[in-house]
N, C-alpha and C positions, 0 to 999 in steps of 0.2 A: 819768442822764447820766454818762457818763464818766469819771471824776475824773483819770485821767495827763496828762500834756504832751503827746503825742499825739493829738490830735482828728480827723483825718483819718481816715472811716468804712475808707474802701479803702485804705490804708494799714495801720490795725489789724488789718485781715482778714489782707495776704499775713504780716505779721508771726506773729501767730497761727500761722499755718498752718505754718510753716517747720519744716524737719529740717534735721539735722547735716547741712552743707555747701552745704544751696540757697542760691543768691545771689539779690539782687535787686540792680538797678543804680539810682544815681543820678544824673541826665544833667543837661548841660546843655541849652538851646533848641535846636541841633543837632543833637546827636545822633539819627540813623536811628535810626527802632523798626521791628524785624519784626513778625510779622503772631504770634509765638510768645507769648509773653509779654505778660499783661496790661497795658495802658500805664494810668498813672496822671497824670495830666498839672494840673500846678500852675499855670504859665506863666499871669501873668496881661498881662505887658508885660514888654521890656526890665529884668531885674533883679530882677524880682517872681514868686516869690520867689527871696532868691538862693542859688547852692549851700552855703553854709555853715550858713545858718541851717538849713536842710532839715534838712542832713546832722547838724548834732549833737542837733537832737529826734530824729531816725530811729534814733540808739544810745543813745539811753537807753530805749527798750521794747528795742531787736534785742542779740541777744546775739552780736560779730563774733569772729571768727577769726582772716579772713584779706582783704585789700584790694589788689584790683586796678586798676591805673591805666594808662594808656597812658603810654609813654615819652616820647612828645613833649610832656609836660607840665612834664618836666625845664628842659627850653631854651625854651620857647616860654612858659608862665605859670610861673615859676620861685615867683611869688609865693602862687599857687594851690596850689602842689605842697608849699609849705613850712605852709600852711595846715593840709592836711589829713595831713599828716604830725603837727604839733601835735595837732592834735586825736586823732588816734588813740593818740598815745604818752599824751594825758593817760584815754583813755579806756581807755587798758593796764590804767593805775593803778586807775579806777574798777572793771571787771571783773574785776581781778586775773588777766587771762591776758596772754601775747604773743599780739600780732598779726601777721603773715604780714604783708610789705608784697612784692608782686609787682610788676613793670614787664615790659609787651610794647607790640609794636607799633599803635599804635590801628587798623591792620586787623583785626589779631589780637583787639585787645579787642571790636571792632565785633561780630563773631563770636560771642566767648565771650557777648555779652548777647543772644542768644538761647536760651541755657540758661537766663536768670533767671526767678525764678519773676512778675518785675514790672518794669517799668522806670518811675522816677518821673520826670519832665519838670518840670524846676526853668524858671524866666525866668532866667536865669545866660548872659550872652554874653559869657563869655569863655573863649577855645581852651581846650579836652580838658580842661574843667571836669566830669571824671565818673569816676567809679570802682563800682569793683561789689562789692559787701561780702556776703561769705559768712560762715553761718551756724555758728556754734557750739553748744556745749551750756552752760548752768549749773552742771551739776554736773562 
């Protein structure tokens, strides 16, 4: 058995699998999946589980970069946005690299998550609770 914080079989795999710069995305219940990209789908009800808790076991295996968010995250969940801004500045510290923080428009991002190499479906309902976290390297 496994022994990381990570337990999610299909989860472990696109991790695994990644190179310098593949992203994968983390959505909320919302969020359109193309037909591109593997969907991973968590969503058990309303809130379950929900995007934070996802998102900080998914960077402790993934090694980020760079994080893209939709802009409308800004004014519409101010609260969410400052969230996972936290969490990335403290997982700067943890990786010891900078991280990329980008903002476009969530048409724009809707888009770019058909490049990812997975898209994960969190139960999270609340607006443009998703960001797409690209890959870096360890060394």
């Amino acid at each position: 058995m496994k022994k990381g914080v990570l337990l999610n079989a299909n989860i472990t795999s696109v991790i695994a699998k990644l190179g310098h710069t593949d992203q994968i995305t983390l959505a909320d219940a919302g969020l359109p999946i193309s037909q591109g990209p593997e969907r991973i789908d968590l969503a058990i009800t309303q809130g379950l589980p929900d995007f934070l808790s996802v998102l900080k076991v998914i960077t402790q295996e993934m090694q980020v970069e760079k994080a893209i968010l939709a802009e409308e995250i800004t004014a519409i969940n101010p609260e969410m946005n400052t969230a996972i801004l936290m969490h990335l500045q403290q997982l700067e510290v943890t990786q010891g690299n900078h991280i990329e923080i980008v903002y476009c428009s969530h048409e724009r991002f809707k888009q770019l998550t058909h490049d990812s190499k997975a898209v994960i479906r969190t139960g999270e309902c609340s607006p443009f609770a998703n960001v797409i976290l690209c890959s870096g390297v360890t060394f």
